[in-house]
N, CA, C and O of each residue as an XYZ file, in Angstrom:
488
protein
N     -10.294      5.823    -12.530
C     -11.104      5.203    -11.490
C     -10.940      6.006    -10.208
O      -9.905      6.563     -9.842
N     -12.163      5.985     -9.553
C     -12.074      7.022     -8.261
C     -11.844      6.326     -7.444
O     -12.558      5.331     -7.321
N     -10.091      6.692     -5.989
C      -9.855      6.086     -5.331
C     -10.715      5.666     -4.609
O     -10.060      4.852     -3.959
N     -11.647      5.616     -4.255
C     -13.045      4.692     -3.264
C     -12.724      3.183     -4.015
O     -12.316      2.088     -3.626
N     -13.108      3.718     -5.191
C     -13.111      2.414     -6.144
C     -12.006      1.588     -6.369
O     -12.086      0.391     -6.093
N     -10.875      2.123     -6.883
C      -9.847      1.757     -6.606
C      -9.313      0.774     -5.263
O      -9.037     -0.425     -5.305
N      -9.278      1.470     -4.365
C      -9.569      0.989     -2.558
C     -10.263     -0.559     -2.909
O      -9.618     -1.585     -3.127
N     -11.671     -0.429     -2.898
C     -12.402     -1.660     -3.298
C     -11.822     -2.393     -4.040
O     -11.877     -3.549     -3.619
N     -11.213     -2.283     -5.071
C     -11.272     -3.687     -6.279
C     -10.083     -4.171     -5.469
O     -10.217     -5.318     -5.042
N      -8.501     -3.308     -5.040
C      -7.607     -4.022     -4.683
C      -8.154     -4.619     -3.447
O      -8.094     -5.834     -3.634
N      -8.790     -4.327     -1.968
C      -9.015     -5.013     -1.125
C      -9.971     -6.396     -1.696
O      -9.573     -7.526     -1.412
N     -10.942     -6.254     -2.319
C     -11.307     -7.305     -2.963
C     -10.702     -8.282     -3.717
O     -11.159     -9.420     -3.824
N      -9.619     -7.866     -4.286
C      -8.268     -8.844     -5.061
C      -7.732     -9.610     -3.833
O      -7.539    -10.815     -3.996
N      -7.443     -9.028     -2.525
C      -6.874     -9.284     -1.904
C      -7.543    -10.618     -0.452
O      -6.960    -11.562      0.083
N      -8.601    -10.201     -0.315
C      -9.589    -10.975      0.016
C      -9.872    -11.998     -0.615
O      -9.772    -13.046      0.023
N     -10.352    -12.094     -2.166
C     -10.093    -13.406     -3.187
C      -9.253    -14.338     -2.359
O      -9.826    -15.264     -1.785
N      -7.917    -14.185     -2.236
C      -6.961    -15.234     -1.467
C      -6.663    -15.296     -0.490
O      -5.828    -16.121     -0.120
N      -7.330    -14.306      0.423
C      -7.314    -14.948      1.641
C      -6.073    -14.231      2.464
O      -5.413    -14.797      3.335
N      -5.855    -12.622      1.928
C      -4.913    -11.816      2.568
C      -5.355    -12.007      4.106
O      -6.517    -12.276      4.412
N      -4.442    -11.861      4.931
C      -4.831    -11.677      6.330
C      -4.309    -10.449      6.559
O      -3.293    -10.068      5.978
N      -4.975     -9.703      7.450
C      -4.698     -8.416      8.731
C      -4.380     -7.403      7.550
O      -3.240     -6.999      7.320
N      -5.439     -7.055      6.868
C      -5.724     -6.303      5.502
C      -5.912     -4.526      6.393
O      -6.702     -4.274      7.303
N      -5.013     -3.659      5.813
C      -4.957     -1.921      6.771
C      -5.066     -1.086      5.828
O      -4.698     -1.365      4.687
N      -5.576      0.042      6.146
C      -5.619      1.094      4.622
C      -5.298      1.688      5.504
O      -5.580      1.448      6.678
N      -4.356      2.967      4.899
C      -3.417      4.142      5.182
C      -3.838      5.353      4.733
O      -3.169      5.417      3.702
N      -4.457      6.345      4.767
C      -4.763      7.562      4.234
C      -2.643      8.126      4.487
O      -1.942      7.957      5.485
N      -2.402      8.542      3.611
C      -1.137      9.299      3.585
C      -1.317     10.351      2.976
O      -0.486     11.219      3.246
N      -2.265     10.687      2.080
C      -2.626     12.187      1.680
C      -1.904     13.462      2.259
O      -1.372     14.270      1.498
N      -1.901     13.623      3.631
C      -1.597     14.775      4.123
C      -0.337     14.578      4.484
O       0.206     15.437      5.178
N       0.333     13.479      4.110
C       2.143     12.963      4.468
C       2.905     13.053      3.648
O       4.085     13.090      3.997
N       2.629     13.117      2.440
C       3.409     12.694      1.326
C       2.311     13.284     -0.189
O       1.096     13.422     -0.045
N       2.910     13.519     -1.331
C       2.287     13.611     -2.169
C       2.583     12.807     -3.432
O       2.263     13.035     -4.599
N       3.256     11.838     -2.908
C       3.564     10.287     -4.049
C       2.227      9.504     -3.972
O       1.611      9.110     -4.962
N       1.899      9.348     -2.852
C       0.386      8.590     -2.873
C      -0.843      9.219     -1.871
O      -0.489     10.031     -1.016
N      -1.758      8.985     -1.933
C      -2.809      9.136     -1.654
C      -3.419      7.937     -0.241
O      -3.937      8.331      0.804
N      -3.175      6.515     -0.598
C      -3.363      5.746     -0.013
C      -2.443      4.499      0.250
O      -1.479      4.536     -0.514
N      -2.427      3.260      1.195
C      -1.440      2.332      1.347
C      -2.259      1.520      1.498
O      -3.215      1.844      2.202
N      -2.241      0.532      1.077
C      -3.235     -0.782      1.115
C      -1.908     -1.873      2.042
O      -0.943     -2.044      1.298
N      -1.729     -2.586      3.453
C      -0.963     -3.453      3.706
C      -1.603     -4.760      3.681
O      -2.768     -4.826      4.075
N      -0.948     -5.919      3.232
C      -1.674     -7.180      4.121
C      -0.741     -8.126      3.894
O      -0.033     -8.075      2.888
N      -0.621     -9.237      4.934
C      -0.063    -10.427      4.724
C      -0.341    -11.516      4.267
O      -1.451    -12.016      4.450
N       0.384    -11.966      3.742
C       0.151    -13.357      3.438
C       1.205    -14.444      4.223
O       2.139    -14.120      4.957
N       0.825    -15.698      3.892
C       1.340    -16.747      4.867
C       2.351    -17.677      4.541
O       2.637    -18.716      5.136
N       2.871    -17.175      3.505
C       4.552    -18.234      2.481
C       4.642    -16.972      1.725
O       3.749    -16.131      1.625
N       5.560    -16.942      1.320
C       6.409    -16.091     -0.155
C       5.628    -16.481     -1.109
O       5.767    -15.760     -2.097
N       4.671    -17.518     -1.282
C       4.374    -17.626     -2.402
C       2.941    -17.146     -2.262
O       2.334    -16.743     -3.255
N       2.499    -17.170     -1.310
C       0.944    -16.446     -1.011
C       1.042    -15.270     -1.177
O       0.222    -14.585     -1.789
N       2.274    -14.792     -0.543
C       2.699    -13.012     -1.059
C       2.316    -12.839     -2.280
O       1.318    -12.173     -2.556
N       3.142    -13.479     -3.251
C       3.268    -13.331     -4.820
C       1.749    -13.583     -5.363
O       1.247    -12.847     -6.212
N       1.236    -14.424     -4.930
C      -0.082    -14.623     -5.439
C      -0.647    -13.617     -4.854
O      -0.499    -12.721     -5.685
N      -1.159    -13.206     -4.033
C      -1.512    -11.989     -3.612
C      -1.448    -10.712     -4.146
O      -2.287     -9.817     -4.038
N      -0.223    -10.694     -4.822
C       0.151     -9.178     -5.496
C      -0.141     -9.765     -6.793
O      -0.744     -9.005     -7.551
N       0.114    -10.843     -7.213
C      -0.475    -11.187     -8.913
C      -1.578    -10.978     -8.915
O      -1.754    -10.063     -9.720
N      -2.659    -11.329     -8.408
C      -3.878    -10.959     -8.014
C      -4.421     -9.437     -8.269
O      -5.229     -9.104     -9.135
N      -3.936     -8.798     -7.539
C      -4.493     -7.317     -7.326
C      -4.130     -6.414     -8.920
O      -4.755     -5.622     -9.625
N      -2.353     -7.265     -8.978
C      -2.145     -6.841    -10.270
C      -3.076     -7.015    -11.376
O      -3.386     -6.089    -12.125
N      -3.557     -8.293    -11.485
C      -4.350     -9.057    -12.774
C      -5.829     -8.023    -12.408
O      -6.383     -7.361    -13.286
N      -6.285     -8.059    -10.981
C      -7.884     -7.158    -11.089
C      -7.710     -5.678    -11.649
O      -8.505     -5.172    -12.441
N      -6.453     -4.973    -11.091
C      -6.160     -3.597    -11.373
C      -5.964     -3.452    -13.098
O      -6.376     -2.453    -13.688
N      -5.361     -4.455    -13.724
C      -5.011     -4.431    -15.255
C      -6.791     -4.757    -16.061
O      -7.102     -4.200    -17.114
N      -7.613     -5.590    -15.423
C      -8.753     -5.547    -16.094
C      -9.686     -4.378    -15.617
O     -10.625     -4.177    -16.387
N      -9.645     -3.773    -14.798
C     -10.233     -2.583    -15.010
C      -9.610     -1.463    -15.453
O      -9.843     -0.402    -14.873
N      -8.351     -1.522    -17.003
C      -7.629     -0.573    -17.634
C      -6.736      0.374    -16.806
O      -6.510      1.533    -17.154
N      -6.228     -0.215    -15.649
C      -5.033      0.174    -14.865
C      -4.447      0.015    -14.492
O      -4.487     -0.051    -13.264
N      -2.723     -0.318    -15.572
C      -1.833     -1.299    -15.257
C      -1.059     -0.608    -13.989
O      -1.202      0.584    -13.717
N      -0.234     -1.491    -13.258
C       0.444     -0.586    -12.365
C       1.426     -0.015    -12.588
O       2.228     -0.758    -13.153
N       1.868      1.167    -12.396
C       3.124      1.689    -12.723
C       4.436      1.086    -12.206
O       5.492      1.663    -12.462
N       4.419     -0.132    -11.437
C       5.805     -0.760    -10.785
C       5.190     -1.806    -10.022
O       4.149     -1.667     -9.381
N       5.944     -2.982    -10.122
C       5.813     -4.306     -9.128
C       7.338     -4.346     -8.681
O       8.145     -4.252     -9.606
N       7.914     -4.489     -7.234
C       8.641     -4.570     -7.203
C       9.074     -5.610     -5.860
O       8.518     -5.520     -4.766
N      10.175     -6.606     -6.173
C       9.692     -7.968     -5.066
C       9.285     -8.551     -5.269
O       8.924     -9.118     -4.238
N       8.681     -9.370     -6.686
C       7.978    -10.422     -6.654
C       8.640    -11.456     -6.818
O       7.861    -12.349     -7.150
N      10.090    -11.968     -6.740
C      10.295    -13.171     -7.079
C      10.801    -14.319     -6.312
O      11.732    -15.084     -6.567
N       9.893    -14.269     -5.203
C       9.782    -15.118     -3.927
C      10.225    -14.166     -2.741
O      10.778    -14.592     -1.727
N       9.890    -12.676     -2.999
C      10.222    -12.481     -1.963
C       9.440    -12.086     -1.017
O       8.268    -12.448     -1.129
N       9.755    -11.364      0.015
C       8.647    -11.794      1.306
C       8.317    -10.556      1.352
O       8.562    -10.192      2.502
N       7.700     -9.287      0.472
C       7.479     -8.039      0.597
C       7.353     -7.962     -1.058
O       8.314     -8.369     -1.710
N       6.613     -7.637     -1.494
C       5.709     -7.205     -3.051
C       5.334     -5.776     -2.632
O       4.727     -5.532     -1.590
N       5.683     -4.973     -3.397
C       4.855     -3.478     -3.707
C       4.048     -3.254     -4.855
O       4.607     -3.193     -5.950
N       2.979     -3.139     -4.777
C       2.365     -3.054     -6.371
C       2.081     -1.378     -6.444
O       1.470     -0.904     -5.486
N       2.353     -0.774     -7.163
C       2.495      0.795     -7.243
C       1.161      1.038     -8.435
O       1.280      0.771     -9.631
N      -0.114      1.608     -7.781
C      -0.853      2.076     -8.704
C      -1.720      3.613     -8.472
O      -2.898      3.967     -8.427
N      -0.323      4.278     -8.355
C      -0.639      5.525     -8.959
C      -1.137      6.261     -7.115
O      -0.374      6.093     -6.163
N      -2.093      6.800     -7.011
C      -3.015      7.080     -6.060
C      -3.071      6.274     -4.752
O      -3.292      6.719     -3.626
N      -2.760      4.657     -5.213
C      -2.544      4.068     -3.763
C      -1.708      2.793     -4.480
O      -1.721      2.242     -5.581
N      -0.840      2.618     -2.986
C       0.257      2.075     -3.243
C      -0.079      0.154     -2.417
O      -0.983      0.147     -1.581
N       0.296     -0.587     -2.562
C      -0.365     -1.676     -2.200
C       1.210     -2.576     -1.661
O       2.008     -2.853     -2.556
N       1.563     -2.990     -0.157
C       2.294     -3.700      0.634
C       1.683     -5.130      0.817
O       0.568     -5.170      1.336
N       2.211     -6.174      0.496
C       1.948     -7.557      0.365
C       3.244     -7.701      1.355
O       4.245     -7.030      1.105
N       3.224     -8.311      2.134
C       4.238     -8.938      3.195
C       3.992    -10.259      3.884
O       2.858    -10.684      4.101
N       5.094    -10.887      4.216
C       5.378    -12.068      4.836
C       4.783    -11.308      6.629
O       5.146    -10.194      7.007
N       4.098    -11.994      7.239
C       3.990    -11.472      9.246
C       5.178    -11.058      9.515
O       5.065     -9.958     10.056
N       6.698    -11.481      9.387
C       7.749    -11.402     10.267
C       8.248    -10.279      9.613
O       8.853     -9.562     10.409
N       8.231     -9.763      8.270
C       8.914     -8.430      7.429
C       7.868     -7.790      7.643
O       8.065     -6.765      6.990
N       6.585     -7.662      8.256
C       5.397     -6.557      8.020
C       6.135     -5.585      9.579
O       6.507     -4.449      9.873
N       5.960     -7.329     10.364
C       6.164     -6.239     11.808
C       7.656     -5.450     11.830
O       7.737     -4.285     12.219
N       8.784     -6.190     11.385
C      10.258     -5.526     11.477
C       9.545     -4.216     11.149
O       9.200     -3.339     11.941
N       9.405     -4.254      9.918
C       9.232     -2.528      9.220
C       8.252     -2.050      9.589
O       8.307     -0.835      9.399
N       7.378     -2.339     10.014
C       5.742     -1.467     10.642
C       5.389     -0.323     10.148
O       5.163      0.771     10.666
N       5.368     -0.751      8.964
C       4.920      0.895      7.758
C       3.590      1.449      8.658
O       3.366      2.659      8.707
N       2.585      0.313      9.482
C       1.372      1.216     10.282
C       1.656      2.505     10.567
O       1.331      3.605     10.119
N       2.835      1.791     12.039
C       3.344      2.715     12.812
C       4.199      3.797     11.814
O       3.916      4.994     11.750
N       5.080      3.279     11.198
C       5.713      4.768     10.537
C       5.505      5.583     10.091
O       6.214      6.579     10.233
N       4.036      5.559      9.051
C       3.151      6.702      8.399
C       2.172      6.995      9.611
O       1.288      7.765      9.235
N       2.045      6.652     10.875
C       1.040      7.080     12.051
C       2.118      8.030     12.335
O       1.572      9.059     11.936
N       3.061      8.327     12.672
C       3.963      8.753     13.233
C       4.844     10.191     12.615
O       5.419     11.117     13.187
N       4.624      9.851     11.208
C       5.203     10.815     10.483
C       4.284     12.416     10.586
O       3.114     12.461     10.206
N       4.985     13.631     11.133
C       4.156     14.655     10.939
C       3.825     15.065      9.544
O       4.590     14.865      8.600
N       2.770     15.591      9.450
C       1.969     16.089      8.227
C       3.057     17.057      7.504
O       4.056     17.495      8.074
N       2.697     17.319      6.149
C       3.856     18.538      5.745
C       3.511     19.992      6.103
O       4.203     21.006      6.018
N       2.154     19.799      6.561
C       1.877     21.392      7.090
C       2.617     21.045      8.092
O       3.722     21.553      8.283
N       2.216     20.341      8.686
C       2.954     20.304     10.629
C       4.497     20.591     10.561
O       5.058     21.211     11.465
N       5.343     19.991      9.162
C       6.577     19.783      8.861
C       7.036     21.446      8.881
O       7.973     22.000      9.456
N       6.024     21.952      8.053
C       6.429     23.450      7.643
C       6.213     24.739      8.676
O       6.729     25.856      8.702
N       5.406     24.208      9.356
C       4.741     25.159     10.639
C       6.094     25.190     11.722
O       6.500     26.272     12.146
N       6.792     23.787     12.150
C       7.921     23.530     13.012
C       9.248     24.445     11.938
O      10.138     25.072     12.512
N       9.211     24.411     11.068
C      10.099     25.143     10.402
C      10.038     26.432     10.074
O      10.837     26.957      9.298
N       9.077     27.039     10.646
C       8.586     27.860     10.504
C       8.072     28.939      9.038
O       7.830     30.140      8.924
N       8.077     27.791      8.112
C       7.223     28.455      6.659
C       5.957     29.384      7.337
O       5.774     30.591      7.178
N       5.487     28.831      7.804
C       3.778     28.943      8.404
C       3.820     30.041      9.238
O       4.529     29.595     10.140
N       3.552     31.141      9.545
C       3.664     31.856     10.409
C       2.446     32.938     10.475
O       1.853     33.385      9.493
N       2.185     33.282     11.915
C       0.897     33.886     12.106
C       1.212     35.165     12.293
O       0.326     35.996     12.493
């Protein structure tokens, strides 16, 4: 499935229940584990979990199980790991402590990484 698509079905899983303050992350040029970060909150531990069961159950019927759930058993932060983009389910009070926004805004690129280190040179 082409990440556009991908993108869509999980924000749409996620919308189904009523995720709030829903963010997509391009990390492409940060990292080469994923491609994308899907964040959103939910409003109890258990809205979390439903939330990530959710995206899980839409991602498995369109023949793409996730490679890792990790956190789901009341806790206040779910990762659903599918491949290309990675999906953050959080409680409001664990989204802001950790502010994955801000931390992948913040992180220099690996060219930028390699240029300061001077791999890159003109």
């Amino acid at each position: 499935m082409h990440i556009d698509a991908l993108k869509t079905l999980v924000i749409d899983a996620l919308e189904d229940l009523k995720a709030q303050d829903i963010a997509v992350l391009d990390v492409s040029r940060l990292t080469s584990v994923t491609d994308l970060m899907v964040v959103a909150s939910g409003t109890s531990s258990r809205h979390v979990a439903a939330l990530a069961d959710n995206v899980v159950q839409a991602a498995k019927e369109q023949g793409i199980p996730p490679l890792g759930v990790e956190g789901d058993n009341g806790a206040d932060w779910v990762l659903v790991d599918l491949g290309n983009l990675v999906v953050h389910v959080m409680l409001p009070e664990t989204r802001q402590l950790y502010d994955l926004e801000r931390l992948w805004a913040d992180l220099p690129s690996e060219s930028e990484s390699r240029l300061e280190e001077g791999v890159y040179s003109s």
